[in-house]
DSSP file (Angstrom, degrees, kcal/mol; ACC not computed):
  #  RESIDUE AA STRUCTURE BP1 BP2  ACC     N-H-->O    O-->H-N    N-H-->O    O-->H-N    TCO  KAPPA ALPHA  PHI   PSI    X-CA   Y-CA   Z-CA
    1    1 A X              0   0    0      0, 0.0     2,-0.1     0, 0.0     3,-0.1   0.000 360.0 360.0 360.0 149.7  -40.4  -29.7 -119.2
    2    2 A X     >  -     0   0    0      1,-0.1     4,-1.3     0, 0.0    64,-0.0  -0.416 360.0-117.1 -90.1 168.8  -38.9  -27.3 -116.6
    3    3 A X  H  > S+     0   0    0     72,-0.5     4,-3.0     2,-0.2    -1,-0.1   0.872 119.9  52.4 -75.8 -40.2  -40.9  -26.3 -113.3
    4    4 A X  H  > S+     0   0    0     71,-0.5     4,-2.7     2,-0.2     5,-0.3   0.965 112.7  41.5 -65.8 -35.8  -40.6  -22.3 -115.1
    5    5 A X  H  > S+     0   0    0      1,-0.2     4,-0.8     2,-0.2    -1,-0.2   0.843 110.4  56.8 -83.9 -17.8  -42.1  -23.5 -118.4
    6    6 A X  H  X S+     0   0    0     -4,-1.3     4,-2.8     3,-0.1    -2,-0.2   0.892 111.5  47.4 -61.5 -39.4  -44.6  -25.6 -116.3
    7    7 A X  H  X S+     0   0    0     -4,-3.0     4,-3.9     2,-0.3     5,-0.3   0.934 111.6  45.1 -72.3 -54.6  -45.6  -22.1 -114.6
    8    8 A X  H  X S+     0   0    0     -4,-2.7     4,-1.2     2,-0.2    -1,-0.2   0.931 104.7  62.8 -64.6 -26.1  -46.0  -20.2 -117.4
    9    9 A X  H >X S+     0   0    0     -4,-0.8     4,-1.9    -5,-0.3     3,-1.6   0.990 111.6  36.9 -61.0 -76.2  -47.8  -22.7 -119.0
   10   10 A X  H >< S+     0   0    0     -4,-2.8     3,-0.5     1,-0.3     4,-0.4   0.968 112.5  55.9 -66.5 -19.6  -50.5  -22.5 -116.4
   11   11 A X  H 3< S+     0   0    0     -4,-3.9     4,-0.4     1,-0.3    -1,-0.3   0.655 109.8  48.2 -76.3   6.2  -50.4  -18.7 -115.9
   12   12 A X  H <X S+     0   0    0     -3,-1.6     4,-1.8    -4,-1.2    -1,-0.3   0.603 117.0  43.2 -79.5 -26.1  -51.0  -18.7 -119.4
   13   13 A X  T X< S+     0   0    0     -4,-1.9     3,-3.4    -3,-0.5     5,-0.3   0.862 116.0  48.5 -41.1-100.1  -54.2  -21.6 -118.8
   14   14 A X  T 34>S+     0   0    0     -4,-0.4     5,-2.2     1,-0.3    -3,-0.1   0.251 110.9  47.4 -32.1 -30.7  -55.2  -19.8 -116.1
   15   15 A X  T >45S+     0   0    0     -4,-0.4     3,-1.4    -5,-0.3    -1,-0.3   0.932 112.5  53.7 -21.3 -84.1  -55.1  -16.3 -118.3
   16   16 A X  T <<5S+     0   0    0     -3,-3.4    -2,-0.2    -4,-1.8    -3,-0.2   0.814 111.0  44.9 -41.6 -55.0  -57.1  -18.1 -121.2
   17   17 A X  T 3 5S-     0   0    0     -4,-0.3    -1,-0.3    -5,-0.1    -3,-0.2   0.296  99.3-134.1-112.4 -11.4  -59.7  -19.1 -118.9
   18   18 A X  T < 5 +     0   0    0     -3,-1.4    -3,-0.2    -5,-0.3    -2,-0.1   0.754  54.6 156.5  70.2  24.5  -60.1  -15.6 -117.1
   19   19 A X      < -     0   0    0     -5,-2.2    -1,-0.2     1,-0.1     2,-0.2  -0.426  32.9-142.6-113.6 143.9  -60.0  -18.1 -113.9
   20   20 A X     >  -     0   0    0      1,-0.1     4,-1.4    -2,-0.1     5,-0.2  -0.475  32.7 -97.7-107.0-171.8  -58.8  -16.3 -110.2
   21   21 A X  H  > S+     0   0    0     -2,-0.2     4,-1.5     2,-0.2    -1,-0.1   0.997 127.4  45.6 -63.3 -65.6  -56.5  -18.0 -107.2
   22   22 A X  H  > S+     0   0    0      1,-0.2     4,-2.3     2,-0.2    -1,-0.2   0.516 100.1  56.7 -57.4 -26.7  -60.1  -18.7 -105.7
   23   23 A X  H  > S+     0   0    0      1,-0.2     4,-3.2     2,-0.2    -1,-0.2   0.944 111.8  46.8 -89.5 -59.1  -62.1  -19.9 -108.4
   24   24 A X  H  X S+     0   0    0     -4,-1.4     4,-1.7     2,-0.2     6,-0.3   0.890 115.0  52.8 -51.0 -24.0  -59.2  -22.9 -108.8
   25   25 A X  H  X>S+     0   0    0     -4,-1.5     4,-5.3    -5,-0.2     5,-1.3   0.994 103.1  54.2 -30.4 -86.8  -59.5  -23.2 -105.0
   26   26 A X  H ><5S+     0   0    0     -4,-2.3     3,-1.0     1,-0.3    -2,-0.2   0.855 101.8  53.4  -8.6 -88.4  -62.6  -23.5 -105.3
   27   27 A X  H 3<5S+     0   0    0     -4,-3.2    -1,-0.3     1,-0.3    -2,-0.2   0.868 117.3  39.4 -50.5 -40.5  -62.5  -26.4 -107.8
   28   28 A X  H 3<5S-     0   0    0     -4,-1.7    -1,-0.3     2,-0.2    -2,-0.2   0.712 103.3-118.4-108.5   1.7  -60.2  -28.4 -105.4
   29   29 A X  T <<5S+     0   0    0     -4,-5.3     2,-0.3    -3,-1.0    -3,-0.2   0.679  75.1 118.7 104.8   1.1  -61.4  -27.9 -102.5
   30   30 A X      < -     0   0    0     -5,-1.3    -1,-0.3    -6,-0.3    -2,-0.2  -0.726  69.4 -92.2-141.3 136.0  -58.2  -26.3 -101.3
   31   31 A X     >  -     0   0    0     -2,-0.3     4,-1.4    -6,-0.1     5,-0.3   0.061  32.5-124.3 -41.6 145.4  -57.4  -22.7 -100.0
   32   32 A X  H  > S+     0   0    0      2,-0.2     4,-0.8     1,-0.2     5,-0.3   0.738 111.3  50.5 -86.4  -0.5  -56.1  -19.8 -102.7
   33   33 A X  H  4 S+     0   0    0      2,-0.1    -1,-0.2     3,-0.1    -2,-0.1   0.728 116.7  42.5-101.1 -28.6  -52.8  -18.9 -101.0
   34   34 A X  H  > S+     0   0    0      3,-0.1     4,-2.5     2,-0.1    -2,-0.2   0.938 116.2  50.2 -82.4 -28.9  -52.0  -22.9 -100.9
   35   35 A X  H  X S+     0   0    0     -4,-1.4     4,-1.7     2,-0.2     5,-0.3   0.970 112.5  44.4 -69.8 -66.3  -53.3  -23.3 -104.5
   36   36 A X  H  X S+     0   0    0     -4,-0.8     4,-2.2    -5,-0.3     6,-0.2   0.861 110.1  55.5 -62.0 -37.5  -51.2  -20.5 -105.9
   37   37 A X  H >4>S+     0   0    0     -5,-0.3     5,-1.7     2,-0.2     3,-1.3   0.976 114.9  44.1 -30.8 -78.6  -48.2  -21.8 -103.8
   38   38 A X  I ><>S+     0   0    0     -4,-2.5     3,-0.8     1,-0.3     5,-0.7   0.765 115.0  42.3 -42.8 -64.7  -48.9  -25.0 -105.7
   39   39 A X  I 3<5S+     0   0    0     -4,-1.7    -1,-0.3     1,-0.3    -3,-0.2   0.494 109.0  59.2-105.5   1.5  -49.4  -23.6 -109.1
   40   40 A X  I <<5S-     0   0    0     -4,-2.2    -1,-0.3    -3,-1.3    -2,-0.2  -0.083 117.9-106.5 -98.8  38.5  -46.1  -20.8 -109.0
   41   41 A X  I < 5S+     0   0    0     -3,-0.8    -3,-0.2     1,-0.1    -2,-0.1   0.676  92.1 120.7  70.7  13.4  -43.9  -23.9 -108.4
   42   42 A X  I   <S+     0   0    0     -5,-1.7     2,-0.2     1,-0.3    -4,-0.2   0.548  81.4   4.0-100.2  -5.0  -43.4  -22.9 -104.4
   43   43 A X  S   <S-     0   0    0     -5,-0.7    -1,-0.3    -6,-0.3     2,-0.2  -0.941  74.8-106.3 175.6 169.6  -44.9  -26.3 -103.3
   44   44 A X        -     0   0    0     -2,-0.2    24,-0.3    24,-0.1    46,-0.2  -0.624  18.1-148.3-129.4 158.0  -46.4  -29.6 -104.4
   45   45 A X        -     0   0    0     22,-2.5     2,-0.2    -2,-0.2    45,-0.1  -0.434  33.2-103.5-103.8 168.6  -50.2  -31.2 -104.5
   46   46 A X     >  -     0   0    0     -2,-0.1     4,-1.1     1,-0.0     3,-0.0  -0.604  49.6 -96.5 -95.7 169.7  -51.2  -35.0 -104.0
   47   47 A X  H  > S+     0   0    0     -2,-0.2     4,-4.9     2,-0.2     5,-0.2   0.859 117.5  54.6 -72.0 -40.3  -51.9  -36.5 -107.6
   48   48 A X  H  > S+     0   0    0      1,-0.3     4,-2.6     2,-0.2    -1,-0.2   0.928 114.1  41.2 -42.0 -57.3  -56.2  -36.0 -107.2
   49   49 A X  H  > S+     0   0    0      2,-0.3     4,-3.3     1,-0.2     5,-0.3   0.839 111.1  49.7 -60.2 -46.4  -55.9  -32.8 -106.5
   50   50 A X  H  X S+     0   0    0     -4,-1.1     4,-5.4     1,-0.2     5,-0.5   0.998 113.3  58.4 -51.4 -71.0  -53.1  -32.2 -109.2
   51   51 A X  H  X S+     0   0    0     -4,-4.9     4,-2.0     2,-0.2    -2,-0.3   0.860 101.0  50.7 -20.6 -67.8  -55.8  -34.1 -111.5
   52   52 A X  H  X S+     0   0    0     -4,-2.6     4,-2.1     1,-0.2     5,-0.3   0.940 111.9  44.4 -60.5 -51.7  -58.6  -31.8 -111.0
   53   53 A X  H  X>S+     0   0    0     -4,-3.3     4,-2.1     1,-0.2     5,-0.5   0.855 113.2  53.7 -80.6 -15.2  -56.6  -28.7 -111.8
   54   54 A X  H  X5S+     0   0    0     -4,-5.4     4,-1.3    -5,-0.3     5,-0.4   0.912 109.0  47.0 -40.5 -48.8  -55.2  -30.5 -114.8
   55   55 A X  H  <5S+     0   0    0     -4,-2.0    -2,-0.2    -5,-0.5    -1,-0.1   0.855 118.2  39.8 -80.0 -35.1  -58.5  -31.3 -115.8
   56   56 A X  H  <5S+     0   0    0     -4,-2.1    -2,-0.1     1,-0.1    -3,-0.1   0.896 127.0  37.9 -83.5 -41.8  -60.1  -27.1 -115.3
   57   57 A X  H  <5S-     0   0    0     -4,-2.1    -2,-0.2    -5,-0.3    -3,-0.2   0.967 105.8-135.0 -82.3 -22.8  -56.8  -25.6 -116.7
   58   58 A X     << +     0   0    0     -4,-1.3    -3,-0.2    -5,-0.5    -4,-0.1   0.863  48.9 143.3 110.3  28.3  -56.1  -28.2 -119.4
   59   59 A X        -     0   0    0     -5,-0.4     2,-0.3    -6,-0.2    -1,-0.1  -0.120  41.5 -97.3-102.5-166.1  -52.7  -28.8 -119.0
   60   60 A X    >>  -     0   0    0      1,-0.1     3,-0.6    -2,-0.1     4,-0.5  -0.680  30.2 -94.8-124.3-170.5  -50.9  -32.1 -119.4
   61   61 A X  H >> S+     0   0    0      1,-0.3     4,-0.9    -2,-0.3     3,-0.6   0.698 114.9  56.2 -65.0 -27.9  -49.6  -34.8 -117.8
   62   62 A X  H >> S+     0   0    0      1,-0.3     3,-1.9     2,-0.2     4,-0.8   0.939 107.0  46.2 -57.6 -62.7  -46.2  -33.4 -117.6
   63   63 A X  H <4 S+     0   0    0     -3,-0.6    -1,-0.3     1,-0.2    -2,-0.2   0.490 110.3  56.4 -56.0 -11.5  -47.0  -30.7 -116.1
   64   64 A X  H <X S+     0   0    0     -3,-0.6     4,-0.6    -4,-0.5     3,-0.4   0.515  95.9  61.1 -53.5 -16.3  -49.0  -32.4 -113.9
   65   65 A X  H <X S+     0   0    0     -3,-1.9     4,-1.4    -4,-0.9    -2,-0.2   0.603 101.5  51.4 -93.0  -0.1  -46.8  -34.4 -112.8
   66   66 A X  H  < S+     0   0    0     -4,-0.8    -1,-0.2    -5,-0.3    -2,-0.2   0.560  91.4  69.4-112.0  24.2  -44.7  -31.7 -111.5
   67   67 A X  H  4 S+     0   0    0     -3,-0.4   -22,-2.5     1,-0.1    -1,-0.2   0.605 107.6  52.5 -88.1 -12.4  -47.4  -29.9 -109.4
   68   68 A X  H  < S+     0   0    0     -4,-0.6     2,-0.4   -24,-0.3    -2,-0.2   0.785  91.8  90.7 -50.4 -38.5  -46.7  -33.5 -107.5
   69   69 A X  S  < S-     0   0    0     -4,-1.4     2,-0.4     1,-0.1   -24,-0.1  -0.658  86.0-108.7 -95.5 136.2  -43.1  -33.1 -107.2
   70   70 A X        -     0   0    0     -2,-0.4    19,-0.1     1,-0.1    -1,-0.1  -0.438  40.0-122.2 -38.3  83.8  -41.1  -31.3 -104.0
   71   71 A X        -     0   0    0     -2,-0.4     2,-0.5    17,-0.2    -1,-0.1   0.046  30.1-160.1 -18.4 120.8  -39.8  -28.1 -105.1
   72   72 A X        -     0   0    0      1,-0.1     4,-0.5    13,-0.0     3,-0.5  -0.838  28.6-119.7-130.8 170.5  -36.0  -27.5 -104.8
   73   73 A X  S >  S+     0   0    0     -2,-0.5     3,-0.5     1,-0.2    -1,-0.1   0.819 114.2  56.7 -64.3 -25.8  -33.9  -24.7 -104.7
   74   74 A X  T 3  S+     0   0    0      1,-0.2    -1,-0.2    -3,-0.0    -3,-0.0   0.864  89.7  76.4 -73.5 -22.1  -32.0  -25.6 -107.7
   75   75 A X  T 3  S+     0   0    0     -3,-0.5   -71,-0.5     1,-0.1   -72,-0.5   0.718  88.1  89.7 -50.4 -26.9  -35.6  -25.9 -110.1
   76   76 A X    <   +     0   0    0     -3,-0.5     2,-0.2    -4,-0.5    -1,-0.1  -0.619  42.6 151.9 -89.2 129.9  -35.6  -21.7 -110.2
   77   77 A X    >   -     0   0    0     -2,-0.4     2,-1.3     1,-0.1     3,-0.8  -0.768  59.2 -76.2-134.4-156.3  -34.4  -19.5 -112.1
   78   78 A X  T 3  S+     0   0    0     -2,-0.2     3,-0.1     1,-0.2    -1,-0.1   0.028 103.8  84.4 -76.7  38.8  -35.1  -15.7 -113.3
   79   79 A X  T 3  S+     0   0    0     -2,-1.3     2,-0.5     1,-0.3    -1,-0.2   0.763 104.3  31.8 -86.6 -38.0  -38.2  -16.7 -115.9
   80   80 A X  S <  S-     0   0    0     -3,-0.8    -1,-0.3   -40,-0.0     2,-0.3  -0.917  92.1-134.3-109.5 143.7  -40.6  -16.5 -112.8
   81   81 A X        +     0   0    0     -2,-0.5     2,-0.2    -3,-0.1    -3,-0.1  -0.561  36.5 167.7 -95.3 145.7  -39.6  -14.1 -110.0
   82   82 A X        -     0   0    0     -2,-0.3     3,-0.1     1,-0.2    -1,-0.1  -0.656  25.9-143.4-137.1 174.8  -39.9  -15.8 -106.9
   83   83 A X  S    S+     0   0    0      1,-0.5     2,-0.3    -2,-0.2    -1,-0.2   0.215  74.5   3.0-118.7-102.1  -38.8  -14.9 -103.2
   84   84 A X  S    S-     0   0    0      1,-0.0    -1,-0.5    -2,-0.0     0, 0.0  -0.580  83.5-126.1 -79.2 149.9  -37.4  -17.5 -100.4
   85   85 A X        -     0   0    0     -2,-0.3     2,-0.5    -3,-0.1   -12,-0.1  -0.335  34.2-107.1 -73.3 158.9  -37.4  -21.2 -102.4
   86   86 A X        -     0   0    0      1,-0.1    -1,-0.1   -14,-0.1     0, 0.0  -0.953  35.5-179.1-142.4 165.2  -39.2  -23.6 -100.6
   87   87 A X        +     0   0    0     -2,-0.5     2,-0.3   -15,-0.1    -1,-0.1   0.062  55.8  73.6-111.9   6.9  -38.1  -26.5  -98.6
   88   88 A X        -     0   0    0      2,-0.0     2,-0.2     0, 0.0   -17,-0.2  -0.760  57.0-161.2-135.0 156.9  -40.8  -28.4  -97.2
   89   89 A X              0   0    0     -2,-0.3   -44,-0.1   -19,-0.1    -2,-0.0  -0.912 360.0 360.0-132.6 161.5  -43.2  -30.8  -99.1
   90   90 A X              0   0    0     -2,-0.2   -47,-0.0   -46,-0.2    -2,-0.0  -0.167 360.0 360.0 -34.8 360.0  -46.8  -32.5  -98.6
């Protein structure tokens, strides 16, 4: 699976489930501006955390494993529109 077809895949969860930036916050404990970082591919989670929103939005391990993984500039392209790529990891 690709980082873009991991993203649509949860903004389609997250859709289904009528769920906000906050309310997954919320659930991990974690801020909505870092969370939504996390879950539009702009930056990467430790595995618990990754776990827990795996577990509200429903997704799989594949896609879990790549809210873990360091975002690089080659991983985007035009399915999700993005701005500067980012360069820094957790």
């Amino acid at each position: 699976m690709t980082r873009n077809k991991a993203i649509m895949a949860i903004l389609e969860a997250k859709k289904e489930k009528g769920l906000t930036w906050e309310d997954i916050a919320d659930a991990v404990g974690g801020h909505k501006v870092w969370v939504a970082s996390v879950l539009l591919g702009r930056d990467n989670m430790n595995p618990e955390d990754a776990d827990r929103i795996a577990g509200l939005l429903g997704l799989d391990r594949e896609t879990t494993e790549i809210l873990q993984e360091c975002p690089v500039e080659e991983s985007f392209d035009d399915t999700v529109p993005m701005g500067q790529p980012a360069y820094r990891c957790h």
